[in-house]
C-alpha positions as CSV (number, residue, x, y, z in Angstrom):
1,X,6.7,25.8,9.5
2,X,3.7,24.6,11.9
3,X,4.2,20.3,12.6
4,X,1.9,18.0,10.9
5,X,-1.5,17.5,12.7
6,X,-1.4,13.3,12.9
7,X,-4.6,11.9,14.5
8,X,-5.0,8.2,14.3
9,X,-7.8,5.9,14.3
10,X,-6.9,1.8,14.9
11,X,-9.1,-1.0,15.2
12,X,-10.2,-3.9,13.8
13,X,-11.9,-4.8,9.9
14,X,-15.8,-3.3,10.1
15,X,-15.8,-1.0,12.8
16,X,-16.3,2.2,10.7
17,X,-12.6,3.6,10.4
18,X,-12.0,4.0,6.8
19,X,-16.0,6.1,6.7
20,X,-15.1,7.8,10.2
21,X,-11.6,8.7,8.9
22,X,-12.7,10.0,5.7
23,X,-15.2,12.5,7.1
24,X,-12.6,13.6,10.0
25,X,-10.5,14.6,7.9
26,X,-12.7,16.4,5.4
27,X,-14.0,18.0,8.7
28,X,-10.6,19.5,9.5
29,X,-9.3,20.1,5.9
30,X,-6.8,17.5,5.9
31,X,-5.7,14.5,4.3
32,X,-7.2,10.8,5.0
33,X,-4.7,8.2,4.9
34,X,-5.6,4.6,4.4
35,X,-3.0,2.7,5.3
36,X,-5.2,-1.0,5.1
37,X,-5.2,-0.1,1.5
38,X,-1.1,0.6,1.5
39,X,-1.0,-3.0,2.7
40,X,-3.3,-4.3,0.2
41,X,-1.7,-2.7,-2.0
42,X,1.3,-4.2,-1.5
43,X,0.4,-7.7,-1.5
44,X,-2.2,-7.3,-4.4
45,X,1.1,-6.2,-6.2
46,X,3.7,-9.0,-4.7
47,X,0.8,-11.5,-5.5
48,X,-0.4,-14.5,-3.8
49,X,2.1,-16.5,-2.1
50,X,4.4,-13.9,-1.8
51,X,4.6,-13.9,2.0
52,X,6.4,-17.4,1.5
53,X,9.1,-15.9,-0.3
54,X,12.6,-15.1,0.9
55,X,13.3,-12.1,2.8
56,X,15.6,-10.9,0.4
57,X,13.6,-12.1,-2.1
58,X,10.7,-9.8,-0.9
59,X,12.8,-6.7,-0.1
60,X,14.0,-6.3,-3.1
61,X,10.5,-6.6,-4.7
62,X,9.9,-3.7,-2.3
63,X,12.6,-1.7,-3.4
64,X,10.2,-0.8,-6.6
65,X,7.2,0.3,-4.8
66,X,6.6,4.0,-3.4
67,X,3.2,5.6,-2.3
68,X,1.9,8.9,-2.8
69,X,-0.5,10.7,-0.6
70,X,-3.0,13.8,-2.3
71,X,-6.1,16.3,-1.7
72,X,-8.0,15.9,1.4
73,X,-11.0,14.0,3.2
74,X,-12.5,11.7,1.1
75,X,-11.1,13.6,-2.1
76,X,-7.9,11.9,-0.9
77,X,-5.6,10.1,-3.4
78,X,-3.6,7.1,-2.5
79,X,-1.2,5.9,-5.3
80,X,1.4,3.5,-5.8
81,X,4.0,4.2,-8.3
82,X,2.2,7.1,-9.2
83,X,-1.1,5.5,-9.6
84,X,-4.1,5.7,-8.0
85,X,-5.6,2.7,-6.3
86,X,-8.2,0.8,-7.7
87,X,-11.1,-1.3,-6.4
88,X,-8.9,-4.1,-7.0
89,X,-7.8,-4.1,-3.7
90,X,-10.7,-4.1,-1.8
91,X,-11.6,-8.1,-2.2
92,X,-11.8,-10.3,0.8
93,X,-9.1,-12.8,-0.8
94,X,-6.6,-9.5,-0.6
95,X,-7.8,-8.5,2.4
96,X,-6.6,-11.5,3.9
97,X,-3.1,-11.6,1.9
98,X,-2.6,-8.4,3.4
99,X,-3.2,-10.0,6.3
100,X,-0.5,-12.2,5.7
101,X,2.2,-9.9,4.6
102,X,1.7,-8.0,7.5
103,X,3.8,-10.5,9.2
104,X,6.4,-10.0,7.6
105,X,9.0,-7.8,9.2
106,X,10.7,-6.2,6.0
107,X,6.8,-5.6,4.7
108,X,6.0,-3.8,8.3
109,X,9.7,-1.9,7.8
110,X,8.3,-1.0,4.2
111,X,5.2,-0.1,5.4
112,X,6.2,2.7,8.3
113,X,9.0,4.2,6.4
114,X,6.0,4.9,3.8
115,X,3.7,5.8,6.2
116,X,5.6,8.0,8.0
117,X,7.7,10.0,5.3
118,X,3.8,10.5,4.6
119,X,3.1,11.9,8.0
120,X,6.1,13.9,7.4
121,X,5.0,16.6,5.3
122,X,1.6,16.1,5.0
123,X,-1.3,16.7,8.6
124,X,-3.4,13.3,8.5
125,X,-6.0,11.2,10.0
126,X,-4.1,7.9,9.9
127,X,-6.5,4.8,9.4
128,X,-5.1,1.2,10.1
129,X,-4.4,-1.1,12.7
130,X,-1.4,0.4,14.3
131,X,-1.0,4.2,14.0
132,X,-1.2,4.6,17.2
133,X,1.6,2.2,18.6
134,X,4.0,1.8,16.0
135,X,3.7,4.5,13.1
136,X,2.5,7.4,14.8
137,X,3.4,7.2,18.8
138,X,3.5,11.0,19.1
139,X,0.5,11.7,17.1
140,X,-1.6,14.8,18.9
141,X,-4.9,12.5,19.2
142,X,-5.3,8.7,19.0
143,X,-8.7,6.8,19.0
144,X,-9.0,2.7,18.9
145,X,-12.1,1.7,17.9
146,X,-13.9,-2.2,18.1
147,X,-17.6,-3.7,17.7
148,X,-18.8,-7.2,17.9
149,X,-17.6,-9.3,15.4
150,X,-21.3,-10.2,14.0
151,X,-21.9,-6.5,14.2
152,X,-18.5,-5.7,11.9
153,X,-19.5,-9.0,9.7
154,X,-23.3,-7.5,9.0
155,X,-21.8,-4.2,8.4
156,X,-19.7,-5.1,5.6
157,X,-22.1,-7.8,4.5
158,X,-23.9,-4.7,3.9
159,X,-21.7,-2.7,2.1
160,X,-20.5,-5.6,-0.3
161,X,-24.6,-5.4,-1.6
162,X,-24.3,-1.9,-1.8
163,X,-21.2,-2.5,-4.4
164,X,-22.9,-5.2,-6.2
165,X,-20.8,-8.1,-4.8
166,X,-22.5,-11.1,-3.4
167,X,-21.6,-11.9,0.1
168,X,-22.5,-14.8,2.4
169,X,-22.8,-13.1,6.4
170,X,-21.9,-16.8,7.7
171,X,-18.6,-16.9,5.6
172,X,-18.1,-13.1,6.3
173,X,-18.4,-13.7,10.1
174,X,-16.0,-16.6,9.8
175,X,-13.3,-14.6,7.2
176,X,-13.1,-11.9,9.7
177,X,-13.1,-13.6,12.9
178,X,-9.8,-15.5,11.6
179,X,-8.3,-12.2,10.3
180,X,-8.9,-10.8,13.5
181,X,-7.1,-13.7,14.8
182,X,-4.2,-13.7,13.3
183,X,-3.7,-9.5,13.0
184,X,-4.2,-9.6,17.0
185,X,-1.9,-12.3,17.9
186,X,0.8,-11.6,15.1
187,X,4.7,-11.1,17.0
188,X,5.2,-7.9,15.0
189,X,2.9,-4.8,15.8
190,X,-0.2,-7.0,16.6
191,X,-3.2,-5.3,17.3
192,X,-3.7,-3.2,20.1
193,X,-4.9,-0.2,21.6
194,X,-2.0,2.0,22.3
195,X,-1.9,3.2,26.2
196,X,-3.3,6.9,25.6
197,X,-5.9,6.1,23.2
198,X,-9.0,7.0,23.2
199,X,-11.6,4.1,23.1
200,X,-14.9,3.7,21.4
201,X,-17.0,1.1,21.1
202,X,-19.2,1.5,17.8
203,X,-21.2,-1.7,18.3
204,X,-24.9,0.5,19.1
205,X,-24.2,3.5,17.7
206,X,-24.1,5.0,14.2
207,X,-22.0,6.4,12.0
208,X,-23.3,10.3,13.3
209,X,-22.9,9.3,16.8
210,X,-19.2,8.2,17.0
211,X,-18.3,10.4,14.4
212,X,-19.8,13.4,17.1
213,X,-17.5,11.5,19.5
214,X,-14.3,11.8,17.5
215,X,-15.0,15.5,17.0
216,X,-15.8,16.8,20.5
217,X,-12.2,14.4,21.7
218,X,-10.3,16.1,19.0
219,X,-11.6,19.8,19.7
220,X,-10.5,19.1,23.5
221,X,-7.3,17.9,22.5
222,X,-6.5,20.7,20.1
């Protein structure tokens, strides 16, 4: 049996990944993994505060959560304990308790044995913030992609309207310039390109444009 295709795609909140990813993988007829949403997830489930916990404590809170990975491109299913994810996760408030849970080394443990026992079985465009150094270090094609941090900030401004939610771009710009902070200066797995990644800079082009990019690296590489 043929090895898993794994293809990663890192960067920062608002650059594109999670659309980019999507459409890669519905592109090559494989599965889109969010792994942001794993670690939302998680800490929408722990709860707030949770990252002051014990370390036992938290591990053994772990212990009851498993993800499931299903279908392909955007058709993709995440679920935890065999249920899909919601919309629940996708606040700003859990984006940044993720944020902070991610610290946390048995979290991070949690996370890549997931992640990985994922990658296992199952060809993937991995989408996070460290597929590319940490999960995934052998992974046939790795991309790291940034923008400018008013640039991310309008982008999801943006699509918060198109959900409904009300957004303020001066509080956006503020949220993620501290998230990007903290998730690049962090001692465990901070966020970084890894050395043979592939960089692109999505702060003038569109969606079709870096997505064309992605392809024509990938079709080299294969």
């Amino acid at each position: 049996m043929a090895e898993p295709l794994i293809i990663t795609l890192d960067g920062p909140a608002g650059v594109g990944k999670s659309t980019l990813a999507k459409r890669l993988a519905g592109h090559l007829s494989i599965a889109y993994l969010d792994t942001g949403a794993m670690f939302r997830a998680t800490a929408w489930k722990l709860g707030e505060g949770s990252w002051d916990w014990s370390e036992d404590k938290i591990r053994e809170e772990l212990g009851s959560l498993s993800f499931s990975l299903s279908g392909q491109g955007a058709d993709s299913v995440l679920s935890l304990n065999g249920s899909p994810l919601t919309e629940d996760i996708r606040t700003e408030q859990v984006g940044m308790w993720a944020s902070n849970v991610a610290r946390i080394t048995a979290v991070r443990d949690f996370q890549k044995k997931a992640q990985r026992e994922i990658g296992m079985t199952t060809s993937l465009v991995a989408e996070g913030r460290d597929m590319g150094t940490v999960i995934f270090p052998d992974a046939g094609c790795k991309f790291f992609l940034d923008a400018a941090l008013e640039e991310r900030a309008r982008r999801r401004f943006l699509q918060l309207q198109e959900m409904g939610r009300e957004a303020d771009l001066d509080e956006l710009i503020k949220q993620i310039g501290e998230r990007d902070a903290q998730d690049r200066n962090r001692p465990v797995a901070p966020l970084k390109p890894a050395k043979d990644a592939i960089m692109v800079d999505t702060t003038k082009l569109d969606i079709d444009g870096v997505f064309a990019k992605l392809v024509e690296k990938v079709e080299t590489a294969s």
